[in-house]
Structures are given as C-alpha cells and as structure tokens.
C-alpha positions in Angstrom: -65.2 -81.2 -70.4 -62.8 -79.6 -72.6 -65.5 -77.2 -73.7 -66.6 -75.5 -70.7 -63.1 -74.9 -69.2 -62.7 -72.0 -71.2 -65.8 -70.3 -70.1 -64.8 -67.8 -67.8 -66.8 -66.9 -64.8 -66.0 -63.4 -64.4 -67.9 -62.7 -67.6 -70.9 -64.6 -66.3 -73.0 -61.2 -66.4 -74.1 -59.5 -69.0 -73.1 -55.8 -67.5 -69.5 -57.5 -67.3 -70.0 -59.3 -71.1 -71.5 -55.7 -71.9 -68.7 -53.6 -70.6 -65.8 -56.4 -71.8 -67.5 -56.2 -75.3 -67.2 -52.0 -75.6 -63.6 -52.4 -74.4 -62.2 -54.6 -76.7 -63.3 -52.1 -79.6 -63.1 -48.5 -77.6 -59.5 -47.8 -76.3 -61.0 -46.9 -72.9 -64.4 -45.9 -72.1 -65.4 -43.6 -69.1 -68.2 -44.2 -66.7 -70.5 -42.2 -68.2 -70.3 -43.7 -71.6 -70.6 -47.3 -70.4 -73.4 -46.6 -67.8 -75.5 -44.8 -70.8 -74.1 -48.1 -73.5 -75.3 -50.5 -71.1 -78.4 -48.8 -69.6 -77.7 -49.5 -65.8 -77.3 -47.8 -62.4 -74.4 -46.5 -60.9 -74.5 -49.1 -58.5 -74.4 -51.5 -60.8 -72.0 -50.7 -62.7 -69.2 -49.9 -60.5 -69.4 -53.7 -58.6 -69.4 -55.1 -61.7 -66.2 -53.0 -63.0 -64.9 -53.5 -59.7 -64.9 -57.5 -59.8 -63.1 -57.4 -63.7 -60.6 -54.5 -62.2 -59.8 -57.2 -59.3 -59.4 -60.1 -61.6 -57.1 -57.4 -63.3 -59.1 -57.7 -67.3 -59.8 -54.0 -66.7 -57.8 -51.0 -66.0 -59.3 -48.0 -63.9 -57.9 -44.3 -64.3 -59.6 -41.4 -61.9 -58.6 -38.0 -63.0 -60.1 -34.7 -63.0 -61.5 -32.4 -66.2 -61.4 -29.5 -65.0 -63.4 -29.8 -61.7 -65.1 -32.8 -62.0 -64.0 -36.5 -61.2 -63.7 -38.8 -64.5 -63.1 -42.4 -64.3 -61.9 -44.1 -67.7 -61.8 -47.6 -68.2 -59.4 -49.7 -70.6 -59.3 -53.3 -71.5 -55.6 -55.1 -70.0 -53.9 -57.5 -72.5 -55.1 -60.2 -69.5 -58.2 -59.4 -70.1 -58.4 -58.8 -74.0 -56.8 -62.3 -74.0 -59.1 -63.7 -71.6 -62.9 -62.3 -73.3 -61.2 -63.7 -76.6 -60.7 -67.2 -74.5 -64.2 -66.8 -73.4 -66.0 -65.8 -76.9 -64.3 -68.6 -78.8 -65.7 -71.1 -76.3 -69.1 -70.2 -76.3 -68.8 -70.0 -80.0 -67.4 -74.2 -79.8 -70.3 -74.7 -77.2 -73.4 -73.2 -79.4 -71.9 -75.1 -82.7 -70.6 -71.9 -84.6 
C-alpha cells in the first residue's frame, strides 16, 4: 500500500506530467511554448494548467508584451516537491 500513496492524482495526465516535467527544468514557461512542447489544443491545455494552478503546483502570471496578452507559467515549491514525490514513486512501483 505504501507504494501507491505517493502517486499523485493530479499528475494522472500526460498534458499535466508533460507540462510538470518542462517546469521543473524551465524557470517558467509561457503558453505558447508549452502548447507547441506538448503538441495540444488550447483547450486542452488551459483545463489542465487550470486543475495543477488550483491544487496550487503551478503558478500563473498574465501580463502584456507590448499589446498582446502573455501567460507564463512557473513550477511552486508545493508543486516541485510534489512531481519529485510522484517520480520517485513510480520509479519504487516499476522496480528502478
């Protein structure tokens, strides 16, 4: 049992594994970037950075350059400290 409790739910997606994963080496990413890194839709993308900004492992920053919106994404020490949680025990659960 001890095994599975660290596997975290909120990275039970691969968009959320994917965008977690560029996170934890990119000091922030913007939308952009991710959405072209993890070849999805718009969509997509922003429900699944929505649901790891509400469990508070991401943090979002909208800002302008020049005229046009930007949103940037950064990793929270939560969430840095949670993926690690999460890696380590899939690693323990496939024998590595």
């Amino acid at each position: 049992m001890g095994l599975i409790n660290n596997i975290n739910k909120a990275f039970d997606h691969r968009i959320r594994l994917g965008i977690m994963s560029i996170l934890m080496v990119n000091e922030y990413a913007d939308f952009k970037t991710l959405k072209e890194l993890l070849d999805v839709t718009d969509g997509n993308l922003a429900s699944h950075a929505k649901a790891l900004e509400q469990a508070e492992y991401i943090k979002v920053e909208k800002q302008f350059i020049g005229r046009k919106p930007n949103t940037r994404y950064s990793a929270t020490s939560l969430g840095k400290v949670e993926f690690k949680k999460h890696i380590e025990a899939l690693e323990k659960l496939i024998g590595k």
